[in-house]
VOMARKE-339178 format. One record per residue (C-alpha): residue number from 1; residue in three letters; y, x negated, z. Coordinates in steps of 0.001 Angstrom, whole numbers, plus 500000, padded with zeros to 6 digits. Layout:
// VOMARKE-339178
<r><resi>NUM</resi><resn>ALA</resn><py>Y</py><px>X</px><pz>Z</pz></r>
...
This chain:
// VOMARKE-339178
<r><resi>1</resi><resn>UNK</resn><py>523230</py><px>482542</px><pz>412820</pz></r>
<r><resi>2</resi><resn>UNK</resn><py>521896</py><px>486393</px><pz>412855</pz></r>
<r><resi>3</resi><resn>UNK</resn><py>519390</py><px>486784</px><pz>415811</pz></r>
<r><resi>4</resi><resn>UNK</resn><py>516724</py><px>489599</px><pz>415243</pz></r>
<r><resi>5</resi><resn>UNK</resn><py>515354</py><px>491188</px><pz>418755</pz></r>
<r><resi>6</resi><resn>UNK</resn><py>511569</py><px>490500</px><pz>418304</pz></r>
<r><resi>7</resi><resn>UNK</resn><py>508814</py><px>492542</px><pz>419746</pz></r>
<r><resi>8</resi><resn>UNK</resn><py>505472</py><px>491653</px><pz>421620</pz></r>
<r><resi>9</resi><resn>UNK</resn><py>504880</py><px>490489</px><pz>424948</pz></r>
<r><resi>10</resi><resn>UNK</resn><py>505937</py><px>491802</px><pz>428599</pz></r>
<r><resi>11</resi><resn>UNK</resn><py>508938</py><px>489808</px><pz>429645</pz></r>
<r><resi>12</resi><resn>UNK</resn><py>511293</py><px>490474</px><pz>426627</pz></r>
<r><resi>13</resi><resn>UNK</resn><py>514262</py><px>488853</px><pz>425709</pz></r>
<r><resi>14</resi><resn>UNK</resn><py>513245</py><px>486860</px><pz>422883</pz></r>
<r><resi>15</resi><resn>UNK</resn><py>515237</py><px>486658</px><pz>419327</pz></r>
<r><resi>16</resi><resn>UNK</resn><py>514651</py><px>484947</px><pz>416512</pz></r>
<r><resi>17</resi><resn>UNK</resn><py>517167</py><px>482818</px><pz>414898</pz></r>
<r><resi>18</resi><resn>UNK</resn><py>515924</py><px>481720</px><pz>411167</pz></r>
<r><resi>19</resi><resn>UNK</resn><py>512748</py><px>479799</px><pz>411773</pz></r>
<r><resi>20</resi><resn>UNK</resn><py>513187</py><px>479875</px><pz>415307</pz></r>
<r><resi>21</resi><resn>UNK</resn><py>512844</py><px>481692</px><pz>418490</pz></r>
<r><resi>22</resi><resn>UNK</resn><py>515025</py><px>481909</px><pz>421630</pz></r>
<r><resi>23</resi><resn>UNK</resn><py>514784</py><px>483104</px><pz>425206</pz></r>
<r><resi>24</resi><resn>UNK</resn><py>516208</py><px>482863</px><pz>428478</pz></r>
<r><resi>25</resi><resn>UNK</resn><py>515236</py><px>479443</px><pz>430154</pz></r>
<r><resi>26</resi><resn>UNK</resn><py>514432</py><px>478906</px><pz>433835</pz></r>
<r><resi>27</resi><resn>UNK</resn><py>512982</py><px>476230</px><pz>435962</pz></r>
<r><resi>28</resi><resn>UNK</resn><py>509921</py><px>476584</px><pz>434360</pz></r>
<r><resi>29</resi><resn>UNK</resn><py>510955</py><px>475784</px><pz>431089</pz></r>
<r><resi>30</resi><resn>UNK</resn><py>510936</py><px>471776</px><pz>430979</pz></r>
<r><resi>31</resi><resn>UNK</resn><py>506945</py><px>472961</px><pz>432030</pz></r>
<r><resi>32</resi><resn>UNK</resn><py>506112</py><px>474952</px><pz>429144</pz></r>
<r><resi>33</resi><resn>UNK</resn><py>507887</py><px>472931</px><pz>426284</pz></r>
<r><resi>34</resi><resn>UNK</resn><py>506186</py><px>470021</px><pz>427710</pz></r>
<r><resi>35</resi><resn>UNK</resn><py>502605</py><px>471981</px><pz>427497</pz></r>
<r><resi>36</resi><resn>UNK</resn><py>503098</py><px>473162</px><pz>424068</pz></r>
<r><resi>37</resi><resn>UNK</resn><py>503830</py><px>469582</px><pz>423037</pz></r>
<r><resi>38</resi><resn>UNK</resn><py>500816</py><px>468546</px><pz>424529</pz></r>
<r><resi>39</resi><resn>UNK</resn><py>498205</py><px>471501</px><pz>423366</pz></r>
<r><resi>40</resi><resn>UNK</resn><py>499892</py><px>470878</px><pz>419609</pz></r>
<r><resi>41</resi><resn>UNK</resn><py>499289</py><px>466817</px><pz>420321</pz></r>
<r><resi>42</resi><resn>UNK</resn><py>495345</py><px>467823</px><pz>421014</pz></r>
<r><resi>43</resi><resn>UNK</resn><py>494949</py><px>469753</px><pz>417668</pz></r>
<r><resi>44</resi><resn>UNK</resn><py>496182</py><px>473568</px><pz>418622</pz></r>
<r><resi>45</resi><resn>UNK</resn><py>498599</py><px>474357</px><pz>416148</pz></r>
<r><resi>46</resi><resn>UNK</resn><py>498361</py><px>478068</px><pz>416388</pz></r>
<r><resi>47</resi><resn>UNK</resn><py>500862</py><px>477344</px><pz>419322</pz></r>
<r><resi>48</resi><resn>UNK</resn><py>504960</py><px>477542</px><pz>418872</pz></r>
<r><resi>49</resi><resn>UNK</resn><py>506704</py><px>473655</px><pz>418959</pz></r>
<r><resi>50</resi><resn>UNK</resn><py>509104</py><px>473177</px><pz>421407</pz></r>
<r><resi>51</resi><resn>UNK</resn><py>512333</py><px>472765</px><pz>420245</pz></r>
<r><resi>52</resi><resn>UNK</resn><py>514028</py><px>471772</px><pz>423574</pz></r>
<r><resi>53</resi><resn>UNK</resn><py>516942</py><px>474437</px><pz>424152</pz></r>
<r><resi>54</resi><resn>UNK</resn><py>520462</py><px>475741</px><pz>422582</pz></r>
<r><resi>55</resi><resn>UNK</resn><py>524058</py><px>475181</px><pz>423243</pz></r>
<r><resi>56</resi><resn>UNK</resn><py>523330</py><px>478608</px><pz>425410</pz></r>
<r><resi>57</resi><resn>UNK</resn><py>520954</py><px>476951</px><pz>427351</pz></r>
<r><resi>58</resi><resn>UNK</resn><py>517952</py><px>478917</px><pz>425856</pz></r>
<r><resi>59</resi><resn>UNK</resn><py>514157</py><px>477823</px><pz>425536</pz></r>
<r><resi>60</resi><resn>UNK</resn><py>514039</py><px>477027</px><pz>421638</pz></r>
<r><resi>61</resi><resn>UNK</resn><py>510295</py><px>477000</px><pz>420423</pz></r>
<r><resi>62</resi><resn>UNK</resn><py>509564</py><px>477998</px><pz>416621</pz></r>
<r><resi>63</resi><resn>UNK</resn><py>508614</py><px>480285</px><pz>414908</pz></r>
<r><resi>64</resi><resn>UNK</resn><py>505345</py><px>481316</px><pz>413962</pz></r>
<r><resi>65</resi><resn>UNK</resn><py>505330</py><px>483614</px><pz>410671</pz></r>
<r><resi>66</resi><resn>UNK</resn><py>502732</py><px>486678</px><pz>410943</pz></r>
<r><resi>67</resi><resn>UNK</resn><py>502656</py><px>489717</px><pz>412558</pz></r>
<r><resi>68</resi><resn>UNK</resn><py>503041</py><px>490794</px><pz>416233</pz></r>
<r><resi>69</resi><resn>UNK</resn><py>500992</py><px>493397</px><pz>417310</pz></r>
<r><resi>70</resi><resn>UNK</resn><py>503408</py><px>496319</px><pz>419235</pz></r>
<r><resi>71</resi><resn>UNK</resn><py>502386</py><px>499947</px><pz>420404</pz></r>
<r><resi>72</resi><resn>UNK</resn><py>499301</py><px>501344</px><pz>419224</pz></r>
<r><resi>73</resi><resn>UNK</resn><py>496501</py><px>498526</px><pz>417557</pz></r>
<r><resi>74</resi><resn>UNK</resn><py>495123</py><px>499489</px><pz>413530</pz></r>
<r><resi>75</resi><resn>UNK</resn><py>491240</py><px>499985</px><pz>413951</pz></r>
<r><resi>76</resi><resn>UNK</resn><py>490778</py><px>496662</px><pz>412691</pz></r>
<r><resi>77</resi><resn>UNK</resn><py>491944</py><px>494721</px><pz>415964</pz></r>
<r><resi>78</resi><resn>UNK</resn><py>488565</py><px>496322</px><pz>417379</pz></r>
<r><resi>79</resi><resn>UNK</resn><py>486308</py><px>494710</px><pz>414967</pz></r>
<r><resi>80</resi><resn>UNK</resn><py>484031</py><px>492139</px><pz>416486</pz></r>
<r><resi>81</resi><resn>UNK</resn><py>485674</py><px>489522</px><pz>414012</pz></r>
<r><resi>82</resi><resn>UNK</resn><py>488751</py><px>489750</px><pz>415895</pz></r>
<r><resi>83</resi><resn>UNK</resn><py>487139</py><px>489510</px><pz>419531</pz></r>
<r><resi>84</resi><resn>UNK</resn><py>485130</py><px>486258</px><pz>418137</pz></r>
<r><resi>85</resi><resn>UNK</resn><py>488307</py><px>484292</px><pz>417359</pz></r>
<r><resi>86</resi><resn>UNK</resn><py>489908</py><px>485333</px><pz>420104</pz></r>
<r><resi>87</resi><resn>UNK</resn><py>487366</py><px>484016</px><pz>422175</pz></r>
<r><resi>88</resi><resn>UNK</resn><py>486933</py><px>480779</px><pz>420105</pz></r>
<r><resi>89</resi><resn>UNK</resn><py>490776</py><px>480425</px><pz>420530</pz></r>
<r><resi>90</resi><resn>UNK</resn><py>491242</py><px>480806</px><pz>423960</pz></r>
<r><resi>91</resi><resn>UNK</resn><py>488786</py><px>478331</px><pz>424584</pz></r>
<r><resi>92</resi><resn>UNK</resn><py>490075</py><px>475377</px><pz>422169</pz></r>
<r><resi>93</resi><resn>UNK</resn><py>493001</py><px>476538</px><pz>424260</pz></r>
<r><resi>94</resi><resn>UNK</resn><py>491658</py><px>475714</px><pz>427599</pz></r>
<r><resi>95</resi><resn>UNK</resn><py>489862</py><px>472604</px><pz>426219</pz></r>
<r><resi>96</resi><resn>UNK</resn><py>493189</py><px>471107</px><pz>425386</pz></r>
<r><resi>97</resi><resn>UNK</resn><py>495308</py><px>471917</px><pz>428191</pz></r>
<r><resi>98</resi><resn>UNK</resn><py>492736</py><px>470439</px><pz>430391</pz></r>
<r><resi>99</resi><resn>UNK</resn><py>493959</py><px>466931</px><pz>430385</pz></r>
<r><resi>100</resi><resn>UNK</resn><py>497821</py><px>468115</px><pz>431058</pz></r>
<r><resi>101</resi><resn>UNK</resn><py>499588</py><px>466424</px><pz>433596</pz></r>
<r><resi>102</resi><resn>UNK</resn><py>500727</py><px>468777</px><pz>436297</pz></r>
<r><resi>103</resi><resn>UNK</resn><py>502660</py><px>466728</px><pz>438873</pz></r>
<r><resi>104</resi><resn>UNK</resn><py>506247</py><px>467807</px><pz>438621</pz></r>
<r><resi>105</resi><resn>UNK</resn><py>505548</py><px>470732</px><pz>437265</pz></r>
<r><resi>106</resi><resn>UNK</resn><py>506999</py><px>474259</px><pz>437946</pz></r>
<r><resi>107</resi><resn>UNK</resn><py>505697</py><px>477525</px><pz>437131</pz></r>
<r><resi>108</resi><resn>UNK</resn><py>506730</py><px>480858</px><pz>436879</pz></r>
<r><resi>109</resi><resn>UNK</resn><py>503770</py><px>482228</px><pz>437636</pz></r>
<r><resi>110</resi><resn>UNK</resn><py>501505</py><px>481237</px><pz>440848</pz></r>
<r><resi>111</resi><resn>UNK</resn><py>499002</py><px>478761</px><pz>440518</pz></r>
<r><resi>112</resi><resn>UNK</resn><py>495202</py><px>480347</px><pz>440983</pz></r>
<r><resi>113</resi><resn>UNK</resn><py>492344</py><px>478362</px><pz>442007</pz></r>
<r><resi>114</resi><resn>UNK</resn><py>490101</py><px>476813</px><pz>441260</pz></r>
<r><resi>115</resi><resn>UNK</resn><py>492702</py><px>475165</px><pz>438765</pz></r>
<r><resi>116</resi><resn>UNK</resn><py>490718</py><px>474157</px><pz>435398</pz></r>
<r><resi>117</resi><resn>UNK</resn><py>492384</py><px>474434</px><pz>433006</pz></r>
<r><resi>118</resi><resn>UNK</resn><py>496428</py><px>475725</px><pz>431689</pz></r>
<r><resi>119</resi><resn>UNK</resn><py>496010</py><px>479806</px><pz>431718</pz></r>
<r><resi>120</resi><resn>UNK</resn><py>498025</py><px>481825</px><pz>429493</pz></r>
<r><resi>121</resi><resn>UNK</resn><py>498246</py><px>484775</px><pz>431684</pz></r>
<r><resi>122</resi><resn>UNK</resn><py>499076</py><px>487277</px><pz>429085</pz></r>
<r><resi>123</resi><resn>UNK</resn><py>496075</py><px>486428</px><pz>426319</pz></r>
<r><resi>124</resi><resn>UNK</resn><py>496361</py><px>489598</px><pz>424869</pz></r>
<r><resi>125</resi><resn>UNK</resn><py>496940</py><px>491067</px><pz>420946</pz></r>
<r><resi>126</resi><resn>UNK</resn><py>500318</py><px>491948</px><pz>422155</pz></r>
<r><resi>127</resi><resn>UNK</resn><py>501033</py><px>487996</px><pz>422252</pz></r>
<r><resi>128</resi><resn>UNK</resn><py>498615</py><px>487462</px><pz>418940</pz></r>
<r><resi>129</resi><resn>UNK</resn><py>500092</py><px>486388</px><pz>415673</pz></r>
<r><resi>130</resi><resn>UNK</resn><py>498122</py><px>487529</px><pz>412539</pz></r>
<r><resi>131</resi><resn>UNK</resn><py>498205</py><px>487021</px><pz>409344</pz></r>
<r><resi>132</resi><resn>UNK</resn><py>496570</py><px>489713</px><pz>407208</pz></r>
<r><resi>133</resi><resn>UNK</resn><py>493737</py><px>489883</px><pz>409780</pz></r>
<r><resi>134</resi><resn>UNK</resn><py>493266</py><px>486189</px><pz>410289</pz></r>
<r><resi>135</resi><resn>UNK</resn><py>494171</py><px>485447</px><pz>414089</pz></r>
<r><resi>136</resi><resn>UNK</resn><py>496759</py><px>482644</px><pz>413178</pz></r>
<r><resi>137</resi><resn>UNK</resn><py>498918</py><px>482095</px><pz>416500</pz></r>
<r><resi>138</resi><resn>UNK</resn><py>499330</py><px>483002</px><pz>420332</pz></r>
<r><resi>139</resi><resn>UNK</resn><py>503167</py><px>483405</px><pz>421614</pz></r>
<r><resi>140</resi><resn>UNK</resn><py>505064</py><px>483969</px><pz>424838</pz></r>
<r><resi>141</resi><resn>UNK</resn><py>503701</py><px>480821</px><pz>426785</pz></r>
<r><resi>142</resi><resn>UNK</resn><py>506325</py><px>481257</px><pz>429753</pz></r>
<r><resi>143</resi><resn>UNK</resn><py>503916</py><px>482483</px><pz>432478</pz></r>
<r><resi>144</resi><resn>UNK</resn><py>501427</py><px>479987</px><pz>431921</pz></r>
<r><resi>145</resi><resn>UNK</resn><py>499938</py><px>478130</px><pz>434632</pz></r>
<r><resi>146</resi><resn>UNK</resn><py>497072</py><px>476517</px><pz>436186</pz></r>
<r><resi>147</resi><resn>UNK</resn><py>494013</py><px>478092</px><pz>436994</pz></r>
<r><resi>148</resi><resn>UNK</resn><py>489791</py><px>479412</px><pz>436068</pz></r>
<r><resi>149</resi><resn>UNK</resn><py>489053</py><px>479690</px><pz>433008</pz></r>
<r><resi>150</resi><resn>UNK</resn><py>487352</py><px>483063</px><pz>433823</pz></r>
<r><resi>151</resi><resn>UNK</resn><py>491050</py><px>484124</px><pz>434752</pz></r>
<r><resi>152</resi><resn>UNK</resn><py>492236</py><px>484439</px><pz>431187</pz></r>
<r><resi>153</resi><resn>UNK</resn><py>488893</py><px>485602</px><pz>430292</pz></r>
<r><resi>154</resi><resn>UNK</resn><py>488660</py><px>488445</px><pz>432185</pz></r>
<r><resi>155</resi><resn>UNK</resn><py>492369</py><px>490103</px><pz>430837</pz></r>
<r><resi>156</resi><resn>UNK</resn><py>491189</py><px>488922</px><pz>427083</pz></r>
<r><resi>157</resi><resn>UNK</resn><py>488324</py><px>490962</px><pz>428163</pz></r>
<r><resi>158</resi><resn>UNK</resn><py>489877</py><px>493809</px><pz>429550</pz></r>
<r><resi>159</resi><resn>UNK</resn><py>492342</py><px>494431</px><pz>426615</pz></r>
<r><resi>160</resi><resn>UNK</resn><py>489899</py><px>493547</px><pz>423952</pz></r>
<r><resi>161</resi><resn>UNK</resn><py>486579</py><px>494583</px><pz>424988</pz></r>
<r><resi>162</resi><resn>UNK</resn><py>488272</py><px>496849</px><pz>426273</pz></r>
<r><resi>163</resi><resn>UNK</resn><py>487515</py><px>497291</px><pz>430356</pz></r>
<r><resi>164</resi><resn>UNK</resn><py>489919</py><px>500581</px><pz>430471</pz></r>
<r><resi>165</resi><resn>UNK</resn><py>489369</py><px>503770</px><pz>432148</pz></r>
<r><resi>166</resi><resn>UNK</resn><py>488671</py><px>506511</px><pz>428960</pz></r>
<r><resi>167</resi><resn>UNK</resn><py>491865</py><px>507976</px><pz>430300</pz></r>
<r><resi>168</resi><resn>UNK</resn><py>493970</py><px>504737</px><pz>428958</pz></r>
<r><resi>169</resi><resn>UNK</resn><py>495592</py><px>505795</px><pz>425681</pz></r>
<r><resi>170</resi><resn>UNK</resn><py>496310</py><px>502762</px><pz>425224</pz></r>
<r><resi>171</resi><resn>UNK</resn><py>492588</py><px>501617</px><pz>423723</pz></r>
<r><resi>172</resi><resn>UNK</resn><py>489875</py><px>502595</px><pz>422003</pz></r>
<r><resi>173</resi><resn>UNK</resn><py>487549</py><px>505172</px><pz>422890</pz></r>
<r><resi>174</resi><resn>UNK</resn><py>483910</py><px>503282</px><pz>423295</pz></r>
<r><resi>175</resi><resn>UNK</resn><py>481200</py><px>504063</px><pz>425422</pz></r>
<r><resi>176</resi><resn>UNK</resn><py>479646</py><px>501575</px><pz>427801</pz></r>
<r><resi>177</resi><resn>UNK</resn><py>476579</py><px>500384</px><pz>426339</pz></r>
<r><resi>178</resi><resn>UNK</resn><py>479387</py><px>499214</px><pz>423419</pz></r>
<r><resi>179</resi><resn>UNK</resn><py>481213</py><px>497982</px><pz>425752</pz></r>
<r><resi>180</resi><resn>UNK</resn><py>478635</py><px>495914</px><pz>427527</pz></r>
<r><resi>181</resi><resn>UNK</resn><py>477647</py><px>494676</px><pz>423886</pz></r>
<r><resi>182</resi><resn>UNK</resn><py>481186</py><px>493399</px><pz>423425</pz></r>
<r><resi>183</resi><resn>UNK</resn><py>481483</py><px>491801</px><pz>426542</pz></r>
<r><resi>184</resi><resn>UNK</resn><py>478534</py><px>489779</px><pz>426177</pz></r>
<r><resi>185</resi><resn>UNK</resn><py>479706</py><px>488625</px><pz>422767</pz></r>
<r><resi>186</resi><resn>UNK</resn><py>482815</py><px>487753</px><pz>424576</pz></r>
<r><resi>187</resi><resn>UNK</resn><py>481119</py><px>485429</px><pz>426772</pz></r>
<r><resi>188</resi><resn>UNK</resn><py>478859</py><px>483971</px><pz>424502</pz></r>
<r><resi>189</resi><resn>UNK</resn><py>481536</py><px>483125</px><pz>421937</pz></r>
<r><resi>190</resi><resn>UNK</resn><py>483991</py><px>481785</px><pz>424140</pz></r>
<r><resi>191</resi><resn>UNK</resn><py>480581</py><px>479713</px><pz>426330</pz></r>
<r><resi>192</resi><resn>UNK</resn><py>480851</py><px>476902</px><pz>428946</pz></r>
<r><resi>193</resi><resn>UNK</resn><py>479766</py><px>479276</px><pz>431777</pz></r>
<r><resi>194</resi><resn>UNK</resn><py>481616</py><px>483024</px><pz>432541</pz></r>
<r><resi>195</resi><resn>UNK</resn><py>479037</py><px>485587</px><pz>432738</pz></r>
<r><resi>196</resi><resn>UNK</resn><py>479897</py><px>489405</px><pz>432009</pz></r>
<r><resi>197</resi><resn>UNK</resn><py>479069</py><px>489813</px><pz>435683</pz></r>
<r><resi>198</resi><resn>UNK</resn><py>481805</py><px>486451</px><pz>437045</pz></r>
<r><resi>199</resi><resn>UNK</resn><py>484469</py><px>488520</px><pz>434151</pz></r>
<r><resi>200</resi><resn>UNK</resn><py>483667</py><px>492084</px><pz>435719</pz></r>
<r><resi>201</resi><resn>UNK</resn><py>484911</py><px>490819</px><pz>439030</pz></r>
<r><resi>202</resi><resn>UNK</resn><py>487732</py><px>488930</px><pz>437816</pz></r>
<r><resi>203</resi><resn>UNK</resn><py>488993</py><px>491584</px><pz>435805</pz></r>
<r><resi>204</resi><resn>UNK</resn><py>489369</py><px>493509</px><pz>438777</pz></r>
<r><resi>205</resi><resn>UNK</resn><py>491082</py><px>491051</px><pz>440960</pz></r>
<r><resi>206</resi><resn>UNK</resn><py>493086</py><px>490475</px><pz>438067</pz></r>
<r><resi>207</resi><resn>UNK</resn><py>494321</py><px>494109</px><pz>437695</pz></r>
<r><resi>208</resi><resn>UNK</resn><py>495321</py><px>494604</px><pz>441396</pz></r>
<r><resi>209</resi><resn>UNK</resn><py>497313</py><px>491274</px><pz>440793</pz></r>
<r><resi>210</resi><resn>UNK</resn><py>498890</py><px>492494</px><pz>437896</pz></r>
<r><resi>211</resi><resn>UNK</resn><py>499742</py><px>495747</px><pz>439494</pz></r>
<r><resi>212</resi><resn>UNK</resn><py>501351</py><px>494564</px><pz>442239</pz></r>
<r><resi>213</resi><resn>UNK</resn><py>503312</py><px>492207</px><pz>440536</pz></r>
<r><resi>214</resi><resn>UNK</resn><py>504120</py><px>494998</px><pz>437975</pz></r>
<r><resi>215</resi><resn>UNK</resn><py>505246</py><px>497012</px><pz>441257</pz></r>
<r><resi>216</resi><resn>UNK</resn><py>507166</py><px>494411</px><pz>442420</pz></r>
<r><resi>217</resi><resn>UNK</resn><py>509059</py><px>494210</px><pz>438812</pz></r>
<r><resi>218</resi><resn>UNK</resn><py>509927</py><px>497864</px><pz>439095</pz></r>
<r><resi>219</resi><resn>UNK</resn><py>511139</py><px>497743</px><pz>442328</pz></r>
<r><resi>220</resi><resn>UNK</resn><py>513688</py><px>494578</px><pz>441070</pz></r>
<r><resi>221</resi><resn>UNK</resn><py>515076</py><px>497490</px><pz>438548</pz></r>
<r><resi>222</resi><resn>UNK</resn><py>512442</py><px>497926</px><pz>436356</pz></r>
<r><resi>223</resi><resn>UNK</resn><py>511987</py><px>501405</px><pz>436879</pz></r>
<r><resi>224</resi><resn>UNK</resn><py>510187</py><px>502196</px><pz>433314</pz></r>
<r><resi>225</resi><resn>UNK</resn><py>507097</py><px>500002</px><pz>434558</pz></r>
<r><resi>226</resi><resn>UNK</resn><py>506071</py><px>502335</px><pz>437132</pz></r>
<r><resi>227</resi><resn>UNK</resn><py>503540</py><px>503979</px><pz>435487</pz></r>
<r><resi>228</resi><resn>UNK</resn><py>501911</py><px>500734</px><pz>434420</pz></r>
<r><resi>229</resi><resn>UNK</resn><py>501145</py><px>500034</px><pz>437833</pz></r>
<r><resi>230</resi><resn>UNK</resn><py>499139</py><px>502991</px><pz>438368</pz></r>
<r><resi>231</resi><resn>UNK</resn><py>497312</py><px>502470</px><pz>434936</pz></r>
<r><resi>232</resi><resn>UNK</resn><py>496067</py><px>499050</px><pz>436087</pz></r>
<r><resi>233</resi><resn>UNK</resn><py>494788</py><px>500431</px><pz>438914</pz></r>
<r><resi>234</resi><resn>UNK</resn><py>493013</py><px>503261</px><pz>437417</pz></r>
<r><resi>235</resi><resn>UNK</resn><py>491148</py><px>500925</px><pz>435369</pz></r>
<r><resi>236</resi><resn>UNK</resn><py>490555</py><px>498396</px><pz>437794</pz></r>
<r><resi>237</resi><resn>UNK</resn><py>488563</py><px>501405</px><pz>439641</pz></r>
<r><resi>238</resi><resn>UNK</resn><py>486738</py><px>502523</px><pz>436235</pz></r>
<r><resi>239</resi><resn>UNK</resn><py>485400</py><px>498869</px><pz>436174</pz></r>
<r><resi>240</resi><resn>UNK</resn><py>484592</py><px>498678</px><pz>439612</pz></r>
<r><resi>241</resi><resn>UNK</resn><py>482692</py><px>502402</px><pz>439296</pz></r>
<r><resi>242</resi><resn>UNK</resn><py>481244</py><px>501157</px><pz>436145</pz></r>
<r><resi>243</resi><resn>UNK</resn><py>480225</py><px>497364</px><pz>436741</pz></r>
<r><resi>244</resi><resn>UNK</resn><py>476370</py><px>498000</px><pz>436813</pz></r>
<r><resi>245</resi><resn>UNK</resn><py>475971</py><px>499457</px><pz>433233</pz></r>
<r><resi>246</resi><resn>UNK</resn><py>478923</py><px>496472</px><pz>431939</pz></r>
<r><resi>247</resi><resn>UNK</resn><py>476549</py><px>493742</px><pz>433288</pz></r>
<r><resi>248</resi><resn>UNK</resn><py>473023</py><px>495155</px><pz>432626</pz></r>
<r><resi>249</resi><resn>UNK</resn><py>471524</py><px>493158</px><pz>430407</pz></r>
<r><resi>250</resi><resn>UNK</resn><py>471980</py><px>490259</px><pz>433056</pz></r>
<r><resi>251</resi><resn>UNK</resn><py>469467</py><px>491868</px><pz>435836</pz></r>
């Protein structure tokens, strides 16, 4: 069967093979095909189905048709449209995995507390699945694990609203009253509790995590990830410097 590298996501390694998609397995995998089963059983079907794994001993999930988001985002990702059913998906998300049994489980990702629900880790458009512009799917569930909701919140947040330093080419270039705006709708879509404020903090403890793990991945051999570690932590200080006027409207 011809396998087609496919894009999107962090860790790599994933082909698809006709209407499915393969990548390397690890202890963790029993975990995740057992939590897709489970969010898909509770009524999210914008999630792959796990498909158990191959005669190569790959994680088999399927595929979900659309398009994967890689390199720069169109000007339409940064409509509010988009940042609504995000929001609204990441927390039918969380409301499913809520109930999923965690003893036995292993994860390839550290658990963060307080555990509330089944975090993505990487809710980002990068791991989005549209179709046309209709958010239709979320992929690469392998570093999933327990934790805050405001966890997964806070990265949606800081890749959508976006919480970047103006210096990150990597976004769009918004002031901060917009920005504060955005946030807010963030929050208020996505409800049950986060504040911009509870976000603005977690984004930044969320960005030193990421960097050193990022720095940890380049020192294993990953040597083209280097300067992602000091782009996290530029923007984790441009939030920091710039928390006040993100979080206004709540003093």
């Amino acid at each position: 069967m011809h396998e087609q590298t496919l894009s999107g996501g962090n860790m790599g390694g994933a082909v698809r093979a006709g209407d499915t998609v393969r990548r390397p397995a690890g202890p963790w995998t029993p975990t995740i095909q057992r939590l897709l089963a489970h969010l898909r059983a509770h009524g999210v079907s914008e999630v792959p189905e796990p498909l158990g794994v191959d005669d190569a001993g790959r994680d088999v999930t399927s595929y979900l048709p659309g398009d994967v988001l890689d390199g720069d985002l169109p000007p339409w990702v940064w409509h509010d449209g988009i940042l609504v059913a995000a929001a609204r998906l990441l927390a039918r998300l969380h409301a499913a995995s809520a109930g999923f049994g965690t003893g036995g489980a292993v994860w390839r990702i550290p658990v963060h507390e307080p555990v509330e629900v089944i975090c993505h880790n990487d809710f980002a458009a990068y791991n989005m699945v549209f179709t046309g512009h209709d958010l239709t799917g979320v992929i690469d569930w392998d570093t999933a694990s327990p934790g805050p909701r405001v966890w997964d919140l806070a990265y949606l947040a800081y890749r959508l609203v976006p919480l970047t330093d103006p210096a990150n080419a990597e976004t769009i270039r918004s002031g901060r009253t917009e920005r504060a705006r955005r946030l807010r709708l963030l929050c208020d879509t996505y409800g049950g509790g986060p504040s911009p404020a509870q976000v603005v903090a977690v984004a930044v403890t969320r960005l030193h995590d990421l960097a050193a793990f990022t720095a940890a991945r380049a020192a294993d051999g990953h040597e083209h990830l280097h300067p992602h570690v000091a782009l996290y932590r530029c923007d984790a200080a441009w939030i920091s410097a710039n928390t006040g006027r993100l979080t206004e409207d709540e003093r």
